[in-house]
N, C-alpha and C positions, 0 to 999 in steps of 0.2 A: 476446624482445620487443625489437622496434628502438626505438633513442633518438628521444626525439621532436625531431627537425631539422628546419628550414625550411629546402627549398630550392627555388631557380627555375632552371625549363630553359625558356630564352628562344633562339631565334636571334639572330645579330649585329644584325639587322635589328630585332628587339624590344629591343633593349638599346639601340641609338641612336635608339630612338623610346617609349623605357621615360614614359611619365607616372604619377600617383597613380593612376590607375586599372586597369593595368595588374601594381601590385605586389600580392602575394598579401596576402591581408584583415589580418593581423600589422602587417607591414612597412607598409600605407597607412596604417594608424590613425597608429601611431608618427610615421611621417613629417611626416605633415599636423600632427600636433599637433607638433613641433619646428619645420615650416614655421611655426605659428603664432604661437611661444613658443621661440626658438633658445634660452633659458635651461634649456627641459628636455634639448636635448643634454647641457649641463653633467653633469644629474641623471641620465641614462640611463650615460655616458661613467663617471660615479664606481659606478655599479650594476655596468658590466661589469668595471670595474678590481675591484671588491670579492670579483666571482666568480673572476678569474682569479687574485688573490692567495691567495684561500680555499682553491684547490684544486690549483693546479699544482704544490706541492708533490708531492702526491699522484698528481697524472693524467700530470705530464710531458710533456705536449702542444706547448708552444710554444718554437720554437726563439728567436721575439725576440721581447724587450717594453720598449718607452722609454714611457711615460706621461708625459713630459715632450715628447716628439716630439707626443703623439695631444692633448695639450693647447693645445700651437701649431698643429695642423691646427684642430682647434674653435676656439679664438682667431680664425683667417682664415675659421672661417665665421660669427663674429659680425658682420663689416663686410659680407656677402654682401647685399645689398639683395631685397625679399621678390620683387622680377617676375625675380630670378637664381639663384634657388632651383631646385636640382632636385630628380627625385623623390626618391632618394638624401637629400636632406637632413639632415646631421648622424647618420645611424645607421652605428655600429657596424659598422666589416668586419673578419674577418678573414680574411686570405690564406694561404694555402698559400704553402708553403717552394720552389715548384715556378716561381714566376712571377716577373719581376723586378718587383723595386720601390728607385726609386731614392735613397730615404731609409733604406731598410732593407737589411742582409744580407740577401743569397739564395743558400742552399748549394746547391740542388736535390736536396735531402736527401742528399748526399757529406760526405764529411770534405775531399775532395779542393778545393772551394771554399771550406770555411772563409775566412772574412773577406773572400770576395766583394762587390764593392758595387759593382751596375749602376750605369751613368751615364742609365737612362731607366727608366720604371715602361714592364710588359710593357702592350700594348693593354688588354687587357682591366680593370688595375688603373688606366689614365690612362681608360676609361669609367667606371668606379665614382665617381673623385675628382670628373671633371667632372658626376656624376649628385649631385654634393657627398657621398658617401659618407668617412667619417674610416676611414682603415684603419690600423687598431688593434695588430693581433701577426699574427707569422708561424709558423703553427701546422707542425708537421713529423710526418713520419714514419720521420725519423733515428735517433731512438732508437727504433725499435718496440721493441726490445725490453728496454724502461724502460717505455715507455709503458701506464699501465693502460688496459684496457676499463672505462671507467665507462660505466653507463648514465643520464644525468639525465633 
């Protein structure tokens, strides 16, 4: 049985013209309701911190996590005024070990980069931020083999 994930294959072109209507039925409900009420990012933000705490022991997935960093991104989406909202809006990303990002280490799943730190976030992660997405941990597949197969 595959895990149930939500994912979107968009071209470059739907991703710079991504609106609520455009994100898969999950992600617009979410959205629009933090568009409405950015205090439920707060509540969303402490939901996924509570999973990743709960479990990473266990699943070993993420190569990085500052909760103090993803609480200063949400913090700068509180002053974001509601006509400068994107679709994006305050949900939860997380990115692959694979992409830069310029507040986080990026190994490219190497040893050989350890302690890397881009001076720019990759395109695809400066579209996310500007869709206001908060990106959260950098998930790897350095350790696969640490890494368990959970299914949630």
């Amino acid at each position: 049985m595959r895990p149930k994930t939500l994912y979107w294959h968009g071209t470059d072109h739907e991703v710079l013209t991504m609106t609520h209507q455009t994100l898969p039925p999950p992600a617009r409900r979410t959205s629009q309701q933090i568009a409405n009420d950015p205090l439920q990012a707060t509540e969303l933000l402490d939901q996924c911190r509570n999973a990743v705490d709960a479990r990473e022991g266990e699943i070993k997935a993420f190569q990085f996590v500052d909760w103090a960093l993803v609480e200063k991104q949400a913090a700068h989406l509180q002053n974001v005024s509601v006509d400068k909202r994107g679709p994006l809006f305050g949900l939860p990303v997380a990115v692959k070990d694979i992409f830069d990002t310029a507040d986080m280490p990026t190994t490219y799943g190497s040893t050989i980069y350890a302690g890397h730190r881009p001076s720019v976030d990759a395109a695809c992660v400066a579209r996310l931020r500007a869709a206001g997405a908060i990106i959260t941990v950098s998930y790897t597949h350095l350790r696969a083999h640490e890494t368990a197969d959970v299914i949630s």
